[in-house]
C-alpha positions as CSV (number, residue, x, y, z in Angstrom):
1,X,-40.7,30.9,13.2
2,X,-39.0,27.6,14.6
3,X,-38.0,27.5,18.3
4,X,-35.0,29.6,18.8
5,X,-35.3,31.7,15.2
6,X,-35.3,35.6,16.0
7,X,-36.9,37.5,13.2
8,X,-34.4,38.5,10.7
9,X,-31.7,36.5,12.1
10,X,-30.0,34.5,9.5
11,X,-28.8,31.2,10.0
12,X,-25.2,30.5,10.5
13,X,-22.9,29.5,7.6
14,X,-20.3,27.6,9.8
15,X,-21.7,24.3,8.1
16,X,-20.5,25.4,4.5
17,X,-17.0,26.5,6.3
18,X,-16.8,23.5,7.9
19,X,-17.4,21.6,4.7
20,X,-14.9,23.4,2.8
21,X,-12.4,22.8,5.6
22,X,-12.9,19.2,5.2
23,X,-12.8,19.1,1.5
24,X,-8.9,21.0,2.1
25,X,-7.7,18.4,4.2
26,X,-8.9,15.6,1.9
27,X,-7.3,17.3,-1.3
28,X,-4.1,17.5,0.6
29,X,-4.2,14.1,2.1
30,X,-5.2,12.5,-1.2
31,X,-2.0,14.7,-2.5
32,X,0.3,13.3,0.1
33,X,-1.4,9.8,-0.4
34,X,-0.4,9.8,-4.3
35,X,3.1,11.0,-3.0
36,X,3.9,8.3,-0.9
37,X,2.1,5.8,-3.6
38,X,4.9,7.2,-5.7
39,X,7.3,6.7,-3.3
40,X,6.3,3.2,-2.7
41,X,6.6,2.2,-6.1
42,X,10.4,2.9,-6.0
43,X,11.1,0.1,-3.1
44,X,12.4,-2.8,-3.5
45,X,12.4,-6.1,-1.5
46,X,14.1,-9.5,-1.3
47,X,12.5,-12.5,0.1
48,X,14.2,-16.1,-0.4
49,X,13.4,-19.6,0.0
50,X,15.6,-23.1,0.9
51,X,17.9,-20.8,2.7
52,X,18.7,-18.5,-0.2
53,X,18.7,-20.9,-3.0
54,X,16.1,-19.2,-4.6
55,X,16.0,-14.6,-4.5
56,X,12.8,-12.7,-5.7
57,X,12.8,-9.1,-5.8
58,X,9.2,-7.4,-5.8
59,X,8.7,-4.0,-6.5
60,X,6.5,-1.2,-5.1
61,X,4.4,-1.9,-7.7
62,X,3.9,-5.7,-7.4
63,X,5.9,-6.5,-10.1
64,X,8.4,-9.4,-10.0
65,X,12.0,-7.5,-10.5
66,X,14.4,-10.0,-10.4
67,X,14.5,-14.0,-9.5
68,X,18.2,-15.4,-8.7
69,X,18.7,-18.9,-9.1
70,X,21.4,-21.1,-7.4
71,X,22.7,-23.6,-9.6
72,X,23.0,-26.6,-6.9
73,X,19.5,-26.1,-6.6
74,X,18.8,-26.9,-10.6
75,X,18.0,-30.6,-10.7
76,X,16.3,-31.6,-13.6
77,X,15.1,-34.7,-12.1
78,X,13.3,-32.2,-9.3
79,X,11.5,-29.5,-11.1
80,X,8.5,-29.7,-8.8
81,X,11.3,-28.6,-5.9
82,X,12.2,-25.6,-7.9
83,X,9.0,-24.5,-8.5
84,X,7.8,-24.5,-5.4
85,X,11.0,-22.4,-4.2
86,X,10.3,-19.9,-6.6
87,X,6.6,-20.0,-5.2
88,X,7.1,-19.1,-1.7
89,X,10.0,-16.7,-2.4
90,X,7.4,-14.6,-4.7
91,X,4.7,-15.0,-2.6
92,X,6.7,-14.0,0.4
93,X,7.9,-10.9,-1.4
94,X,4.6,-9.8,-2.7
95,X,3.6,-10.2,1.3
96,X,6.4,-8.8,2.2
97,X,5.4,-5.2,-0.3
98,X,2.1,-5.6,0.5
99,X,2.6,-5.2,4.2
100,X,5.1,-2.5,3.3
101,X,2.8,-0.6,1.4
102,X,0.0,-1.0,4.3
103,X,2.3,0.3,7.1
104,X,3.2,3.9,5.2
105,X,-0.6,4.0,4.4
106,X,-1.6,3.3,7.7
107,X,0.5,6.3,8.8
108,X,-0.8,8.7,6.8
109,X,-4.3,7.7,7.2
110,X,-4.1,7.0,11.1
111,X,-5.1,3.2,10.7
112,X,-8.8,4.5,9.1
113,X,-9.7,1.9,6.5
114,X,-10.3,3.6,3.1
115,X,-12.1,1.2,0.6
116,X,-9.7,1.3,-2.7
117,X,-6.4,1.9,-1.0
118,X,-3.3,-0.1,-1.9
């Protein structure tokens, strides 16, 4: 018999309780998780560049919704200027999401880091 074992004394079965416990609460987080994923993918934002000459709207899920164009800003002697508007604006709304979607998971998760996440 080990230190501490009585004869006929069983070992506790808190561990196995205590597993299943843990198991509960990551079904239900991983439920809330793919909740608020679905949530997230129904947001919208706006970023623009050269003072609103150029609108992108990104979607929850990363997706390029909708670019708006001034037409003072279409020179076709300047192309490279246009591009590079629409450049930052979608890059600034795909940061813009992406912080987004980082904050709500943040919340549910309490700031741990979970490898796969958003």
């Amino acid at each position: 018999m080990g230190k501490g074992m009585r004869a006929g004394k069983k070992p506790s079965s808190g561990g196995n309780a205590n597993m299943q416990k843990q198991m509960k609460q990551m079904q239900q987080m991983q439920k809330k998780m793919e909740e608020m994923q679905a949530e997230l993918e129904e947001k919208e934002v706006e970023a623009t560049a050269g003072g609103g000459a150029v609108s992108v709207t990104v979607n929850g899920k990363k997706e390029i919704a909708k670019i708006k164009i001034k037409p003072e800003v279409v020179d076709p002697d300047d192309v490279e200027m246009l591009e590079d508007l629409i450049l930052v604006a979608v890059n600034e709304g795909l940061r813009q999401i992406e912080e987004m979607s980082q904050n709500e998971m943040g919340k549910l998760t309490g700031g741990l880091s979970i490898p796969g996440l958003m």
